[in-house]
N, C-alpha and C positions, 0 to 999 in steps of 0.2 A: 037440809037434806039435798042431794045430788042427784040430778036425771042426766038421765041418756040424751037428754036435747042437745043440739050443737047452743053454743053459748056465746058464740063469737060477738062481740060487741059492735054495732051498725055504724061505730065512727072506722073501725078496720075494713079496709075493701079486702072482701077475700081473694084478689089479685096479688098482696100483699102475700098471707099467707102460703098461698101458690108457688113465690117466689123463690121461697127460703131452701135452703138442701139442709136438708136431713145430714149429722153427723157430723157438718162442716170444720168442728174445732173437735171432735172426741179424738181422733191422734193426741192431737197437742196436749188437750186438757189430760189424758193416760200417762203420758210421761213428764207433766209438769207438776202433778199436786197431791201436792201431800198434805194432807190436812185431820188432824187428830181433835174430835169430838171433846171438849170437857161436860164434864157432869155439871145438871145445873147447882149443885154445891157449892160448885169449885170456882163458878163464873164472878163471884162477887171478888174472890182473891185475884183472882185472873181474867178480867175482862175485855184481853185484847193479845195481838199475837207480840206486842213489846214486853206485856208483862209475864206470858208464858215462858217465851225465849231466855228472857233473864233468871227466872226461876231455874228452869232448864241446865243454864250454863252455868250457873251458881252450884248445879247438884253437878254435873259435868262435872266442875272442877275439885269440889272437893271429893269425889267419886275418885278420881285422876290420883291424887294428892293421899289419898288414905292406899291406893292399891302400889304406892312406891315402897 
């Protein structure tokens, strides 16, 4: 269960915390990522972004290949 208590762990000096800005990489991370969720089904075929990719460009090509 979750409470409204602040949680912050006593090896973190809240100096630390303090410190940090807000949004610092959200530009970046907006226009760099692209990232597509699998079902966890599908995670045992596909457990990594090597083997999605290959799948991917495997249907790519013959996709390509069948619309000549």
């Amino acid at each position: 269960m979750s409470s409204k208590k602040d949680d912050l762990r006593s090896e973190y000096p809240p100096e630390l915390i303090r410190s940090g800005v807000r949004g610092k990489y959200a530009a970046r991370y907006k226009e760099g990522t692209n990232i597509a969720l699998i079902d966890p089904d599908l995670h045992e075929l596909f457990p990594d972004s090597d083997s999605v990719n290959r799948a991917l460009r495997d249907y790519a090509s013959r996709a390509q290949g069948s619309a000549t």
